[in-house]
N, CA and C atoms as a LAMMPS dump frame, in Angstrom:
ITEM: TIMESTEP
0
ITEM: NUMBER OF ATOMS
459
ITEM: BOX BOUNDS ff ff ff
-5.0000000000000000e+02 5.0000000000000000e+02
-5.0000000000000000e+02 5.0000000000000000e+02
-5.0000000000000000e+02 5.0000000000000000e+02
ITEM: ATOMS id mol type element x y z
1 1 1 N 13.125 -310.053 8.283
2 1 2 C 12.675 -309.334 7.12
3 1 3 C 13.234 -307.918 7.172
4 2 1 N 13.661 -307.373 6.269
5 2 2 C 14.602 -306.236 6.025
6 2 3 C 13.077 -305.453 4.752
7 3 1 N 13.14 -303.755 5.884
8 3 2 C 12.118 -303.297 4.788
9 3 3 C 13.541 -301.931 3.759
10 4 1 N 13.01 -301.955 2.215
11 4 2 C 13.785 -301.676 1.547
12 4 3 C 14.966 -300.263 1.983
13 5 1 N 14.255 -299.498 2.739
14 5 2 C 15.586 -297.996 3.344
15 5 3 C 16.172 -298.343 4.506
16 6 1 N 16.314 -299.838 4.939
17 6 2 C 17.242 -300.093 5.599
18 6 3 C 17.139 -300.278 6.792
19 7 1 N 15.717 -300.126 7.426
20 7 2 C 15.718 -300.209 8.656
21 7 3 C 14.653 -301.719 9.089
22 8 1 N 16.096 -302.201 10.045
23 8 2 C 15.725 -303.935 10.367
24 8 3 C 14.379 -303.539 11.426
25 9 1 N 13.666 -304.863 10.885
26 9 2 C 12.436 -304.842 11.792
27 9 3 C 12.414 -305.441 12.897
28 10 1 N 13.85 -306.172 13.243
29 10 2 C 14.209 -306.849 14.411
30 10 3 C 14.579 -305.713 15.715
31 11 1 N 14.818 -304.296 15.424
32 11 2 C 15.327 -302.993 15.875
33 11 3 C 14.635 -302.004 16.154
34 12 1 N 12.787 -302.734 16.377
35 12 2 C 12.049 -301.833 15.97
36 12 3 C 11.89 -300.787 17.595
37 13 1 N 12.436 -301.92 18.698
38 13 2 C 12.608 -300.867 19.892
39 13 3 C 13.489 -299.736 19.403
40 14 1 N 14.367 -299.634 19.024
41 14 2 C 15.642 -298.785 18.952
42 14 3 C 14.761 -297.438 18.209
43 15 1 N 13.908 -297.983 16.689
44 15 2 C 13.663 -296.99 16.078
45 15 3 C 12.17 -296.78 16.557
46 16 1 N 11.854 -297.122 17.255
47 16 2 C 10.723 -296.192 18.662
48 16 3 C 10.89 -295.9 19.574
49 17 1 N 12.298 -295.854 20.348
50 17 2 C 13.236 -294.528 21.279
51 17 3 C 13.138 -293.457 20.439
52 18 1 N 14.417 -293.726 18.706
53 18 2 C 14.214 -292.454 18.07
54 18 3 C 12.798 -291.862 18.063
55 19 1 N 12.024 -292.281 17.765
56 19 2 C 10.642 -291.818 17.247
57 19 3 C 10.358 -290.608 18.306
58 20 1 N 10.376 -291.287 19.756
59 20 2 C 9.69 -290.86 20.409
60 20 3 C 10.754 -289.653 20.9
61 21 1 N 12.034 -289.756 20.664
62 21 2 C 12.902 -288.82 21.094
63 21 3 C 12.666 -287.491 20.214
64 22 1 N 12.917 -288.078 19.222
65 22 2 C 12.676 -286.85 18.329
66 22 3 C 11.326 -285.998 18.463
67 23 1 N 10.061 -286.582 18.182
68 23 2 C 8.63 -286.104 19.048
69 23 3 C 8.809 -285.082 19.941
70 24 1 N 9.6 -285.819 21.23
71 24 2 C 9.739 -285.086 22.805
72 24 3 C 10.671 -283.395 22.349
73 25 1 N 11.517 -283.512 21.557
74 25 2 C 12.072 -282.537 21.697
75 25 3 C 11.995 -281.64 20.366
76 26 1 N 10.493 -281.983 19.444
77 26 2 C 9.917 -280.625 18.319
78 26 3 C 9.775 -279.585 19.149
79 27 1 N 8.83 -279.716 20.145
80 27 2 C 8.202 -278.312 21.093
81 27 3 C 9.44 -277.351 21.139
82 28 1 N 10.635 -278.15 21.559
83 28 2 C 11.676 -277.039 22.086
84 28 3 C 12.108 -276.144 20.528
85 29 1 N 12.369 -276.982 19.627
86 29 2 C 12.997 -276.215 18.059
87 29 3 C 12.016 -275.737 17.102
88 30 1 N 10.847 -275.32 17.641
89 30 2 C 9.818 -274.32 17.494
90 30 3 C 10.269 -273.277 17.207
91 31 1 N 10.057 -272.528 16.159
92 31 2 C 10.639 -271.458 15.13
93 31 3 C 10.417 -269.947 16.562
94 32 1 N 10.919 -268.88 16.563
95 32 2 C 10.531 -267.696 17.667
96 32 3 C 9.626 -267.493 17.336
97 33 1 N 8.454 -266.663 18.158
98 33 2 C 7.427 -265.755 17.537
99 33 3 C 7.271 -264.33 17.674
100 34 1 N 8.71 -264.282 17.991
101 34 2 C 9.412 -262.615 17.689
102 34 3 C 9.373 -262.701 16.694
103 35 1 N 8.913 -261.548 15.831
104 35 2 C 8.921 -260.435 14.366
105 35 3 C 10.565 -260.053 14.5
106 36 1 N 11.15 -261.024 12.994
107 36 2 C 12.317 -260.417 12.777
108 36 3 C 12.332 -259.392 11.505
109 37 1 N 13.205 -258.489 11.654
110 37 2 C 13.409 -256.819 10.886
111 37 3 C 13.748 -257.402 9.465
112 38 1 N 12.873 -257.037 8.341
113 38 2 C 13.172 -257.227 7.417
114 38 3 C 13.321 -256.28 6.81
115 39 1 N 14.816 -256.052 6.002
116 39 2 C 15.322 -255.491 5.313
117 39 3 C 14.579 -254.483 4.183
118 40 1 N 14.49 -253.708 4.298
119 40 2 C 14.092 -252.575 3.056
120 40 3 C 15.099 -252.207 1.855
121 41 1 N 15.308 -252.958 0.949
122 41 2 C 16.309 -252.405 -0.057
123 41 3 C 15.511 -251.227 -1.097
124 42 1 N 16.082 -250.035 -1.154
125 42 2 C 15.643 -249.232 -1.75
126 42 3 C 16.711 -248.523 -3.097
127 43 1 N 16.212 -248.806 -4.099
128 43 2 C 16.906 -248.397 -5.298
129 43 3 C 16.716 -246.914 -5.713
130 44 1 N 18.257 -246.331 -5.266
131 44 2 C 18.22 -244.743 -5.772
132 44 3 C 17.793 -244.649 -6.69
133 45 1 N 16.55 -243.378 -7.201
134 45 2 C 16.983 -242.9 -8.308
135 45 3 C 17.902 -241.876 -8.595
136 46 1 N 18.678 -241.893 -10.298
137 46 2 C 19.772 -241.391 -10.425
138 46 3 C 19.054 -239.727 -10.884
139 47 1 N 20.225 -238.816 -10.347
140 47 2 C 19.147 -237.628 -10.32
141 47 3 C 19.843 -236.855 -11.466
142 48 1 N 19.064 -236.358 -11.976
143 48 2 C 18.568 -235.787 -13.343
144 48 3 C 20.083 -234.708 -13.259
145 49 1 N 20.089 -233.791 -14.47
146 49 2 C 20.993 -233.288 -14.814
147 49 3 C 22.664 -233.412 -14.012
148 50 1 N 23.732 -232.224 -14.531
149 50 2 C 24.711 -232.574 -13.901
150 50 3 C 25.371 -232.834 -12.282
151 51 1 N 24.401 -232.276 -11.394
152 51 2 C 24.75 -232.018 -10.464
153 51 3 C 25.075 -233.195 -9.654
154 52 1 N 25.7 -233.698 -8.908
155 52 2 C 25.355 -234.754 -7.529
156 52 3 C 25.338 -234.52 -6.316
157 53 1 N 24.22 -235.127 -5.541
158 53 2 C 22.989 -234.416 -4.569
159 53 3 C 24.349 -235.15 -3.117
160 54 1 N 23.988 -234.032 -2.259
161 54 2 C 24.339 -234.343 -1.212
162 54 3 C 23.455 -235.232 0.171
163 55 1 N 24.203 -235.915 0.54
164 55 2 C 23.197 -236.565 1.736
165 55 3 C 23.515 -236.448 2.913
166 56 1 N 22.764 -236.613 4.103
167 56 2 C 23.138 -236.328 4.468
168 56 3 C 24.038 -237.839 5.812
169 57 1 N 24.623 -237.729 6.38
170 57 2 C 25.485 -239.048 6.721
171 57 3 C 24.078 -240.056 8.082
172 58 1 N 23.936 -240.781 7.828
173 58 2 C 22.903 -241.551 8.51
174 58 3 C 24.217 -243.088 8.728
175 59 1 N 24.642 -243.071 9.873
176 59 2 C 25.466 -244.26 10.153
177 59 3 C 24.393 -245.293 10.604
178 60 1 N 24.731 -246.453 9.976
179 60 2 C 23.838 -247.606 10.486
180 60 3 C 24.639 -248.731 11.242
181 61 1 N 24.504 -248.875 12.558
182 61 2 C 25.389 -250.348 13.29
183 61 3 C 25.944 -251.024 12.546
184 62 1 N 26.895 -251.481 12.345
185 62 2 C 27.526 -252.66 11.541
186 62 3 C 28.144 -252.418 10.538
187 63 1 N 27.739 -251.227 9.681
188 63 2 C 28.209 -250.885 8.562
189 63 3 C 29.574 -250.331 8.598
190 64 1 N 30.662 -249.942 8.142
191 64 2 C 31.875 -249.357 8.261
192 64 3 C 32.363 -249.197 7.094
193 65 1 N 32.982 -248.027 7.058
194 65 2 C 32.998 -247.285 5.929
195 65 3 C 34.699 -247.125 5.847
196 66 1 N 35.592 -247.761 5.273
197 66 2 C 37.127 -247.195 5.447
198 66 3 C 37.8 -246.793 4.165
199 67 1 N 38.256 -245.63 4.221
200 67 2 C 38.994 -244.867 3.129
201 67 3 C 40.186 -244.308 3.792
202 68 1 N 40.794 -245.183 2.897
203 68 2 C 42.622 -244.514 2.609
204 68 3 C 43.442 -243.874 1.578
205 69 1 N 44.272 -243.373 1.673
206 69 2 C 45.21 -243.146 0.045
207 69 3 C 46.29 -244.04 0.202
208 70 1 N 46.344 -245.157 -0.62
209 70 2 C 47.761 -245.813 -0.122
210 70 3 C 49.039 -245.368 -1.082
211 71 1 N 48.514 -244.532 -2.116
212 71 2 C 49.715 -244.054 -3.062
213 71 3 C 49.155 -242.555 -3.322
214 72 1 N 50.006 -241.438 -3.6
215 72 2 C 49.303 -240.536 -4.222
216 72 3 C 48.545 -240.044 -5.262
217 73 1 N 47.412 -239.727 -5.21
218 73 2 C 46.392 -239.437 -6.064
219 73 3 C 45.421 -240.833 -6.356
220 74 1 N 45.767 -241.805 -5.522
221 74 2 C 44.43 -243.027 -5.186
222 74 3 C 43.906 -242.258 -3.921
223 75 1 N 42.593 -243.347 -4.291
224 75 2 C 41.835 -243.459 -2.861
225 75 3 C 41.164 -244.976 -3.134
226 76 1 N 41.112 -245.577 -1.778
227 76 2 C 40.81 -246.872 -1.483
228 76 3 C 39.728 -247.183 -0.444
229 77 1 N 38.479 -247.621 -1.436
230 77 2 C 37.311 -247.371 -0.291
231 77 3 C 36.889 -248.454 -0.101
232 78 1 N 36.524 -248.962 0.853
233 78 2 C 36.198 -249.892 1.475
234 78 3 C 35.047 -250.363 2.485
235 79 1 N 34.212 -250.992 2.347
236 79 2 C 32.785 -250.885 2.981
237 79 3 C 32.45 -252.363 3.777
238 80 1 N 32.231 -252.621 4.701
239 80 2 C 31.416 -253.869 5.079
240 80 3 C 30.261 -254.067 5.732
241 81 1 N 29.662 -254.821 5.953
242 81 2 C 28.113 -254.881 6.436
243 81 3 C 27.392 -254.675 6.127
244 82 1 N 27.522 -254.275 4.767
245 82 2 C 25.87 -254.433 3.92
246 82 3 C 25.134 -255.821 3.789
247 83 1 N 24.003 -255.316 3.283
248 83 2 C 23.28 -256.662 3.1
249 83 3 C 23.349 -257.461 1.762
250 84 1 N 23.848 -258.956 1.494
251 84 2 C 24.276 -259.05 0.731
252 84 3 C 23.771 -259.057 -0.205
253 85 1 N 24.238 -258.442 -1.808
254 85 2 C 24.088 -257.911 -3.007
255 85 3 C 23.013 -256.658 -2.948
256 86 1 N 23.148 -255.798 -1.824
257 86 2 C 22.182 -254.659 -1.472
258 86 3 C 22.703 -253.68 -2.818
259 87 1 N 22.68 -252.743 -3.262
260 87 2 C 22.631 -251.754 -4.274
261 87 3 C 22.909 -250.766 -3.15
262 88 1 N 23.721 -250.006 -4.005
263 88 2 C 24.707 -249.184 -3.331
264 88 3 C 24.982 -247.968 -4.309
265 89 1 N 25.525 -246.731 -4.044
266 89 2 C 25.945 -245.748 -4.609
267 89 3 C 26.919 -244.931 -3.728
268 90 1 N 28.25 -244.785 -4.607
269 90 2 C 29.311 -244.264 -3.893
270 90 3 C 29.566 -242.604 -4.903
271 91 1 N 29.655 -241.485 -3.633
272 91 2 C 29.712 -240.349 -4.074
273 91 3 C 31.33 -239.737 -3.834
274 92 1 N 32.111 -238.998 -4.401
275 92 2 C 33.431 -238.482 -3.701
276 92 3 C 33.183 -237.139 -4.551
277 93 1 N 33.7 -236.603 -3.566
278 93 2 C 33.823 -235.108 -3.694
279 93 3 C 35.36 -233.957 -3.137
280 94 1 N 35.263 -233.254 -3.927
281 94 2 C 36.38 -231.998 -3.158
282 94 3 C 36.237 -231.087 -3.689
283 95 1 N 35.793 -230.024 -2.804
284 95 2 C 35.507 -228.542 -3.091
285 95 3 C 36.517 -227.554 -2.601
286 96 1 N 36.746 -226.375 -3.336
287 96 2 C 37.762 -225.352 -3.226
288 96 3 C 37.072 -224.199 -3.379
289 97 1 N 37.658 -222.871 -2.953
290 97 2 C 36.807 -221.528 -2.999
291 97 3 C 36.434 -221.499 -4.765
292 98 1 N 37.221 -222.002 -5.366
293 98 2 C 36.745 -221.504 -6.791
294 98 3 C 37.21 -222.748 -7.952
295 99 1 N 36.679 -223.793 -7.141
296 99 2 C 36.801 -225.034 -7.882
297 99 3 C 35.59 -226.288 -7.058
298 100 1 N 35.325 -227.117 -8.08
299 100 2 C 34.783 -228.489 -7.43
300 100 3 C 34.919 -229.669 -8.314
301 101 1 N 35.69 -230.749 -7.847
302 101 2 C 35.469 -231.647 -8.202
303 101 3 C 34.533 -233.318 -7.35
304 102 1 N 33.889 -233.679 -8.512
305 102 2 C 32.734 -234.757 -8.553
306 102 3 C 32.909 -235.949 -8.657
307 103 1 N 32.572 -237.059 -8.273
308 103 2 C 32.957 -238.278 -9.124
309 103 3 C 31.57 -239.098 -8.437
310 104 1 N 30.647 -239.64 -9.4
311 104 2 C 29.863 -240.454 -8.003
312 104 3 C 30.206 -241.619 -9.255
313 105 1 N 29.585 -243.079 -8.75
314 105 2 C 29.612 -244.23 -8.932
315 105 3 C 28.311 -244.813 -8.955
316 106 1 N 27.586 -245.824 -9.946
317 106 2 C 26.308 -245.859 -10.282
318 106 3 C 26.531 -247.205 -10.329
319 107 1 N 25.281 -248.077 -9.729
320 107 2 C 25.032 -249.767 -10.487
321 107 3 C 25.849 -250.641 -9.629
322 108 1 N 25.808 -250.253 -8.214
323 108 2 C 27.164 -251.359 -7.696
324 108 3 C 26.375 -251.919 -7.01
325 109 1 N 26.879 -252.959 -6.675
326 109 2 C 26.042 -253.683 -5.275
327 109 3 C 27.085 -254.574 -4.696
328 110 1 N 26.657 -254.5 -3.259
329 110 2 C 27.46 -255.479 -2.506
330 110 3 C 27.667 -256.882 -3.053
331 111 1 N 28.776 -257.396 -2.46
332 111 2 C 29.027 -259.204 -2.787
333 111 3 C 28.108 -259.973 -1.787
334 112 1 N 28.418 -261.453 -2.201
335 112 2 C 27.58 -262.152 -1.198
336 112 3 C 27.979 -261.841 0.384
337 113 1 N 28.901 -261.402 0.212
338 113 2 C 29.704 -261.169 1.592
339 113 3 C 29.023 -259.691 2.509
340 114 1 N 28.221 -258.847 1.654
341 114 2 C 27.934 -257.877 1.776
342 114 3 C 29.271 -256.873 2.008
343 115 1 N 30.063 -257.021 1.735
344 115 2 C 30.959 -255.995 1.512
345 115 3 C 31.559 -255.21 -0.147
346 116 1 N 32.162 -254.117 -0.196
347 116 2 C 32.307 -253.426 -1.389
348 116 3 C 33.913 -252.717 -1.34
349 117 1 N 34.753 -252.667 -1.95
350 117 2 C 35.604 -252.519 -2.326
351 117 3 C 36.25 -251.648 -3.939
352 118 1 N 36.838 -250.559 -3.906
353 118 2 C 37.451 -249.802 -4.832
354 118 3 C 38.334 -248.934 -4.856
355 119 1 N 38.99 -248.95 -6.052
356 119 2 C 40.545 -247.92 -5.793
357 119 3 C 39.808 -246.834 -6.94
358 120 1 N 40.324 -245.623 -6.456
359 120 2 C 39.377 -244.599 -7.579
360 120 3 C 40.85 -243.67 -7.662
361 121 1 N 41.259 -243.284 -9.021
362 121 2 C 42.234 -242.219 -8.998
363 121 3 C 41.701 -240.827 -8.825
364 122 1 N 41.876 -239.939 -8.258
365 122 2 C 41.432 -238.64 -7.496
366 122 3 C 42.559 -237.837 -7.447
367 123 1 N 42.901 -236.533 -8.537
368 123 2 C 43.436 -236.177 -9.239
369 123 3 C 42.342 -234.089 -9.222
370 124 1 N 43.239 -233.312 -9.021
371 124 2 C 42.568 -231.928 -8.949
372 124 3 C 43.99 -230.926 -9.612
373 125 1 N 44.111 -230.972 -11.006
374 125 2 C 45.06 -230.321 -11.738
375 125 3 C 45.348 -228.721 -10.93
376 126 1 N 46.301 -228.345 -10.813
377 126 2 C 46.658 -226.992 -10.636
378 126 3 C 46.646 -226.936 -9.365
379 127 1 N 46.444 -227.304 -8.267
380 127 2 C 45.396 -227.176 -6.859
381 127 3 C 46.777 -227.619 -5.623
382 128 1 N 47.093 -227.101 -4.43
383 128 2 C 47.863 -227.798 -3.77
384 128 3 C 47.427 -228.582 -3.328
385 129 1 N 48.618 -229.642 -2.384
386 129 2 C 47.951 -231.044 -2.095
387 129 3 C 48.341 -230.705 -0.281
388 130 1 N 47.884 -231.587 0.505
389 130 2 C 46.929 -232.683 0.365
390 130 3 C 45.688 -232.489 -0.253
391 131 1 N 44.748 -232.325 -0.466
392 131 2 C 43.346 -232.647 -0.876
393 131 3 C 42.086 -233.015 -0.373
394 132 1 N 41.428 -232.783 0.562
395 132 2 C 40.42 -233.421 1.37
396 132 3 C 39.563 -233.697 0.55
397 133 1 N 38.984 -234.948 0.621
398 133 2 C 37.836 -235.95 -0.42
399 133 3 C 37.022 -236.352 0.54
400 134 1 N 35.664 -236.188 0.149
401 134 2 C 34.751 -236.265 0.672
402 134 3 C 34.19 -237.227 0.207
403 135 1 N 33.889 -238.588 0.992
404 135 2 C 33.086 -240.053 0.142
405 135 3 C 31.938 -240.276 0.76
406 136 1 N 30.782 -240.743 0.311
407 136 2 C 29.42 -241.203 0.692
408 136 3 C 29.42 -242.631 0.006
409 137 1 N 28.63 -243.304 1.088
410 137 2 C 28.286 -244.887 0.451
411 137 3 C 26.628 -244.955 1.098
412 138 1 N 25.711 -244.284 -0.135
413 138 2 C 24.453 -244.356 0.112
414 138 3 C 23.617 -245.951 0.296
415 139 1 N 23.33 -246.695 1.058
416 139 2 C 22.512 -247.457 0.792
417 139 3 C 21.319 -247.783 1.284
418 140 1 N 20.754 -248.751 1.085
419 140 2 C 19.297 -249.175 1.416
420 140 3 C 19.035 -248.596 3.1
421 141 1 N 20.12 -248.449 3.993
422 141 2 C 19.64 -248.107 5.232
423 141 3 C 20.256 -247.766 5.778
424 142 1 N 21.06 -246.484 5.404
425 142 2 C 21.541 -245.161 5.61
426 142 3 C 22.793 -244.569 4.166
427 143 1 N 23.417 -243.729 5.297
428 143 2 C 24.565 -243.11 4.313
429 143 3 C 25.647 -243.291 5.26
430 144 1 N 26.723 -243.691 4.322
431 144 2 C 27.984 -244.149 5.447
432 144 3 C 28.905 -242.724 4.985
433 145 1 N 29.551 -242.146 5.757
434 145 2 C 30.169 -240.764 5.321
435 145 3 C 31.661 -241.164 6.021
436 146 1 N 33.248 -240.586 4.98
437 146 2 C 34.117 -240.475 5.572
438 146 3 C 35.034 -239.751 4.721
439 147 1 N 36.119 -239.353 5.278
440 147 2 C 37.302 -238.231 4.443
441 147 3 C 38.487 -238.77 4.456
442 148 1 N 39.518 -238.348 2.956
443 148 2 C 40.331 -239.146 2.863
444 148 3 C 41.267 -237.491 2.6
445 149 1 N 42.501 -237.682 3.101
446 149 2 C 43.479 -236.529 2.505
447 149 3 C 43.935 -237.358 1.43
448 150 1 N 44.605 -236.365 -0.072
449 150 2 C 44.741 -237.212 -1.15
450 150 3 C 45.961 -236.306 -1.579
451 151 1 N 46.855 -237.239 -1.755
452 151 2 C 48.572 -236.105 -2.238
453 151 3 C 47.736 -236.053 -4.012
454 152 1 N 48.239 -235.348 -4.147
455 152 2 C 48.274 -234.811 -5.974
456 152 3 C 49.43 -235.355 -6.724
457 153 1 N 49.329 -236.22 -7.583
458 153 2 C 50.803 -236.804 -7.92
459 153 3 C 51.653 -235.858 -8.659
């Protein structure tokens, strides 16, 4: 007699080894009862009039922050180890005795991959070059900080 999901009743030793195998070895694949760190995602608010606020750099393990210029007057920023689709805010900056330029970035969030990626043109009319640019990648659990020299095209 054959019961309908397939398992012969002539086999019933075989599928009471499994039984009992499987049984013997739940105890071991028992979930930890270490407290694992759960994530705090925290959504900037965007701050009021023109200014954009400085932070200050809080590096978090894992995270990495890489900015290059691969042509003049780009910059190419590059982020990994966020948490994935975490919310994010990217700041760039360059200040001069009697100039400043701003650029921040609003509404991004990591990929499933938790990483973030962008080419930003960075451009300071009149000004010699190189250019030191100042980038922030604020997120849920710290601030990733790094500097890019930028030719002026």
């Amino acid at each position: 007699m054959t019961i309908p999901c397939f398992i012969n009743l002539g086999h019933t030793s075989t599928l009471a080894a499994l039984i009992v195998l499987i049984t013997a070895t739940l105890p071991a694949c028992q979930p930890s009862t270490e407290p694992l760190a759960t994530p705090v995602l925290t959504i900037l608010p965007e701050p009021s009039g023109t200014d954009i606020p400085i932070y200050d750099c809080m590096p978090v393990e894992g995270v990495e922050l890489t900015v290059t210029s691969p042509s003049p007057g780009m910059a190419k920023i590059e982020i990994t180890g966020l948490i994935p689709y975490e919310p994010i805010m990217v700041t760039i900056r360059a200040e001069g005795e009697d100039w400043s330029n701003k650029i921040q970035i609003w509404s991004i969030v990591a990929d499933a991959y938790g990483t973030y990626s962008t080419t930003e043109g960075l451009r300071v009319r009149d000004k010699e070059s190189p250019i030191e640019w100042q980038v922030q990648v604020i997120h849920a659990r710290g601030v990733a900080c790094a500097t890019v020299e930028v030719i002026n095209p």
